[in-house]
C-alpha positions, 0 to 999 in steps of 0.5 A: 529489473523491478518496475513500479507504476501507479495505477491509481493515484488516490485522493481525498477529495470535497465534493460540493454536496459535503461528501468526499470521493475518498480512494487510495493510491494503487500501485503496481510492482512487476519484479519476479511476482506481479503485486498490486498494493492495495486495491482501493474503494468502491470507485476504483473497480473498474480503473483497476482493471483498465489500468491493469489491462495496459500493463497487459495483465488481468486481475487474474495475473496478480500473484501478490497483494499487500494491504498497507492497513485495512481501512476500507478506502484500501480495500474493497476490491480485493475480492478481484484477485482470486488467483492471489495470496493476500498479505496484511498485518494482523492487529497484535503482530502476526500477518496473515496470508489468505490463499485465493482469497475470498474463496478459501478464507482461510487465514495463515497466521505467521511471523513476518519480520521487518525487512525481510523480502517477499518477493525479488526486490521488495521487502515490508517495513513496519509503519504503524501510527495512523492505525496499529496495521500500517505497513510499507512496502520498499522496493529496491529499483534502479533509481533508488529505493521507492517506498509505497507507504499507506497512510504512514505517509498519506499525501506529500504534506506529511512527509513534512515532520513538522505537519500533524495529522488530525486523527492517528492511532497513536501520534508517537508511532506515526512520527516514528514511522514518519521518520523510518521511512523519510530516512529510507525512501529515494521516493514515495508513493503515498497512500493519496496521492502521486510519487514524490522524491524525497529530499535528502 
């Protein structure tokens, strides 16, 4: 049976000197492949592996990891899954699948149509808005449909249609997808912040 657990559950977080400690949510999927969803900033190195470690596994067991979008808050640690093929949307439609990224950095480019399923139980939905990139991720587990959303749905606020965010690529995509993935989702994993049920 599919397993989803969040390893790293991401925020947006003022610190007192006016920075922001800035990561994103990294969630585990464990069905006929081990994939990791996004790999967060630069703090988060070593809770990846930590959190990897309890789940018995190294970076080196990750056969899949899927970038909701490329912004660097859920990106930079991808270098640590060499053994990897890394998944993300390409700007202008194709998806790209990197091979031992980032020893090869080859990219395939290939057509990758929505709903369609890369491993067992789990299927990429296209939910572009905060940028043109943005991809979630539906698993289909025992307890209903958890869809690992990004920034489509950054924190739970947003799965309030009524919320706006500040800044979008495009605010009509973003509603679209908002309402895409709210009429999927049993419940969320969102792109800051912990899994929350979605209310029907």
């Amino acid at each position: 049976m599919v397993e989803v657990k969040t390893l790293i559950e991401g925020d947006h977080t003022p610190l007192d000197d006016g920075k922001m400690k800035i990561g994103s949510t990294i969630a585990l999927i464990k069905t006929d492949k081990n994939i990791l969803v996004d790999t967060g900033s630069f703090l988060d190195k070593d809770k990846i592996i930590e959190g990897l470690k309890k789940e018995n596994l190294t970076p080196e067991d990750i056969d899949i990891v899927i970038l909701t979008h490329l912004h660097l808050d859920h990106t930079v640690n991808t270098y640590l899954f060499s053994n990897a093929k890394i998944f993300y949307k390409l700007r202008g439609g194709d998806f790209a699948g990197l091979s031992g990224f980032p020893k090869e950095g080859k990219i395939k480019r290939f057509e990758l149509i929505d709903n369609v399923e890369i491993a067992k139980d789990v299927s990429i939905l296209f939910t572009p808005g905060h940028s043109e990139d943005c991809i979630s991720i539906v698993v289909n587990t025992s307890e209903g449909k958890i869809v690992i959303t990004g920034d489509a749905i950054d924190s739970k606020e947003f799965a309030d249609l009524n919320v706006q965010p500040s800044l979008c690529w495009d605010l009509e995509e973003f509603n679209k997808s908002r309402r895409k993935i709210l009429n999927v989702a049993d419940y969320i994993i969102p792109g800051h912040g912990g899994i929350f049920e979605v209310k029907k």
